[in-house]
C-alpha positions, 0 to 999 in steps of 0.5 A: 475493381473486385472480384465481381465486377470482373466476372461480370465484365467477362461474362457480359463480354462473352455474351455480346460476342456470342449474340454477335455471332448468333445474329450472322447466322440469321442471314444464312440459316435461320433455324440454325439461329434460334438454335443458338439462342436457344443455346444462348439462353440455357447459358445464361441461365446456368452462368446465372446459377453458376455466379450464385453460387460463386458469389455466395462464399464472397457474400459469407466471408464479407458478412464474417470479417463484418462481424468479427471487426464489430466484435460480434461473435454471436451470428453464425451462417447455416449450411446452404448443402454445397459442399465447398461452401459447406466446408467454408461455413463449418469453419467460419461456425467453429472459429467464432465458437471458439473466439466466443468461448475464449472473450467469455473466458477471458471476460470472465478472468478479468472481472474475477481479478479485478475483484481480487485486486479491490479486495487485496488488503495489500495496496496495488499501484499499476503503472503504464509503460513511463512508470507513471500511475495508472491505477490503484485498488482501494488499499493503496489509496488508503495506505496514500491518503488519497483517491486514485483521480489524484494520484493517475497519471503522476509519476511515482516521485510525485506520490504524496508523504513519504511514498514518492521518495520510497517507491520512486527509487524502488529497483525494478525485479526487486523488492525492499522493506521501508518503515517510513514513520519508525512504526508501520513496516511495508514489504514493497516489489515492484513486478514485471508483466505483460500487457498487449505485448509491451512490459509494465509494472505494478507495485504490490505493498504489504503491510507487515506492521502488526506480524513484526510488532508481534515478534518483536514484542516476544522477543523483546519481553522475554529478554526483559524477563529473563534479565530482570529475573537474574539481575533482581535474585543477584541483587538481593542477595549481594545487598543482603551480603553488602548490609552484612559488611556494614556490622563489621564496620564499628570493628575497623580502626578510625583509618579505615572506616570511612573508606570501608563505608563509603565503599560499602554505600558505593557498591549498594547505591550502584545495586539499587540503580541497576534495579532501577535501570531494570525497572524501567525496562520491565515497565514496558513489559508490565503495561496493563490494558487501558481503562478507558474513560471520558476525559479533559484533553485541556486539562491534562495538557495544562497539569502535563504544563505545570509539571515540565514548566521548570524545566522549561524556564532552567532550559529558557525554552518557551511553552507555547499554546494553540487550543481548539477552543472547545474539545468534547471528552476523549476515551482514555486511560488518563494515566498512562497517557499522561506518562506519553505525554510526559515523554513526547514533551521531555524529548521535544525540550531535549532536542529544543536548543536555548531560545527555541520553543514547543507548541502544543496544538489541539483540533476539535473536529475530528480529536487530534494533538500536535506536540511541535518544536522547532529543535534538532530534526529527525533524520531519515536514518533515525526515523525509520528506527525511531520507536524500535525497543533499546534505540536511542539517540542520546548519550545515555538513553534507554530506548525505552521512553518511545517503545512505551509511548508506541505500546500505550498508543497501539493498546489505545488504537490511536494513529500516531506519528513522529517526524519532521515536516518540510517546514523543519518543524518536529511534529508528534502527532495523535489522532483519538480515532480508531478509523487505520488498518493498524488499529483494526490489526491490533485490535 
């Protein structure tokens, strides 16, 4: 029963027995009934006016628990001149100016952070209370090659390519740099805060690839520099030094000639490889901008084909073909991405064991070239470094063969890739597009 209908049944009671007792008196007195009817009927017009105004505070905080469970913070009440509910309405007034200014506020908070998150150039993966996916802003989906309906709701070890292995394993507080393809480098944390009194997490990736390719060329250039500078000056000046020796030679007995000789020519052969040896480092330096101009995809592979084709039969690898079978002409240098192409396909016969074989594949729609073999795979920990200058996996390599194929590709702004897949095929990958955000850095 409410509080109303109680103050009815009372009133209503107390009434009754008051016509009661006014109806003995009319056997006794009747001027003393009217009199109390009189009484009776002023009463009840002040207990009339009395439960207005006892009601309307009820009818007030009824009509604003209405308002405040629709979320309507819009309606406000007028003072009525009765000070106790006057006190009421003033207090209701400012509640709901300020729970209006504080949703105007917060509205106002949310939509400024979610443009701020959509126009992040680093990737956002929000994550419910399981560390499932439940949101990620455009630069997460590109870095995932994926739209966010793919990817909600799945758990983080599930994330296409490389990133559910990476991120699934990311410790909570913490964050971790990963180079997934040896080339792209991302910074990734995984943050705490607080939703609705429960704790989530979103995970923030920045990419670092072209500020650490920047340093790292620095670096490196000015250590090829410094070396081919010292390195060159001592070697023209002992082989000056060791061809001076060599007119001392027809002095010397008939004994100690050859040995003389062949000393001499050990000592400048030694000289000329390490200037080669240096060379090559500083080819990797000396890269000249591309002269980009239409060329024959097809026609380069068949002439990089007649090239390596001997190396192929000592080796008994085979060469096998997959060609689109029409290519429009692509952009390029044709020289240096012939010295690429020469390079992917020596290391491809190099990790190719006798009977094995590498497949050259071309799509026409967009441009792309896959270079396969079906050799030694690629290790995790070998991928990560696979691109870095002076690292290599090969007894006597250089490290420089992939730096040079990573610094002609990037001049070229072509997407590229090198790992191997779940099939255990080993796939180096171009794109002829420029349409990648590393591209666009480089640029």
């Amino acid at each position: 029963m409410t509080l109303r209908s109680k103050f009815l049944l009372t009133v209503g009671l107390l009434y009754a027995a008051m016509g009661v007792l006014a109806w003995q008196l009319l056997t006794y007195n009747k001027i003393m009934f009217v009199a109390a009817e009189g009484l009776i009927l002023l009463s009840l017009v002040f207990t009339a006016r009395l439960y207005t105004a006892f009601v309307r505070p009820l009818h007030l905080i009824a009509a604003g628990v209405e308002s405040i469970r629709d979320r309507d913070f819009s309606i406000k009440f007028i003072e009525t001149g009765q000070k106790e509910v006057d006190q009421l309405i003033q207090v209701y007034n400012q509640m709901i100016d300020e729970l209006r200014q504080q949703r105007v506020t917060q509205t106002e908070k949310h939509f400024l952070l979610e443009r701020l998150i959509e126009a992040s150039p680093s990737g956002i993966i929000l994550l419910d209370t399981y560390d499932r996916v439940a949101g990620l802003n455009p630069a997460a989906a590109v870095l995932l090659q994926t739209s966010g309906r793919e990817v909600v709701g799945r758990p983080l070890e599930e994330l296409p390519s490389h990133w559910g292995n990476s991120l699934g394993k990311l410790p909570k507080d913490e964050q971790r740099v990963i180079r997934p393809n040896g080339i792209e480098t991302y910074r990734c944390r995984k943050i705490r805060f607080l939703d609705r009194g429960y704790h989530r997490y979103f995970i923030l990736v920045e990419e670092l690839t072209q500020e650490l390719l920047e340093k790292e060329r620095n670096a490196y250039e000015k250590l090829i520099r410094m070396m081919s500078h010292e390195i060159n000056n001592s070697i023209g000046a002992v082989n000056s030094i060791l061809h001076s020796f060599s007119y001392f030679s027809p002095q010397l007995n008939q004994d100690t000639r050859p040995d003389f000789d062949e000393a001499l020519q050990v000592c400048i052969t030694r000289n000329q490889n390490l200037a080669g040896f240096m060379a090559n480092f500083a080819n990797v330096v000396r890269i000249p901008p591309p002269v980009q101009q239409p060329a024959d995809l097809h026609a380069l592979l068949h002439s990089i084909h007649r090239l390596m084709l001997p190396s192929f039969e000592r080796k008994q690898v085979r060469w096998e073909w997959e060609l689109a079978a029409q290519i429009g002409p692509i952009m390029l240098d044709v020289q240096q991405m012939e010295q690429v192409l020469i390079n992917v396909v020596k290391n491809a016969l190099e990790a190719t064991d006798e009977g094995g074989w590498v497949r050259v594949q071309t799509i026409a729609s967009p441009p792309q070239l896959m270079i396969l073999d079906n050799g030694k795979p690629i290790t995790p920990q070998v991928q990560e470094k696979l691109f870095s200058p002076f690292f290599s996996t090969k007894a006597n390599g250089q490290g420089i063969g992939l730096t040079m194929v990573r610094e002609i590709l990037l001049h070229h702004h072509f997407p590229f890739s090198l790992e191997t897949g779940p099939d255990g095929l080993t796939r180096f990958h171009i794109a002829f597009t420029e349409a990648t955000p590393l591209a666009s850095a480089q640029s």
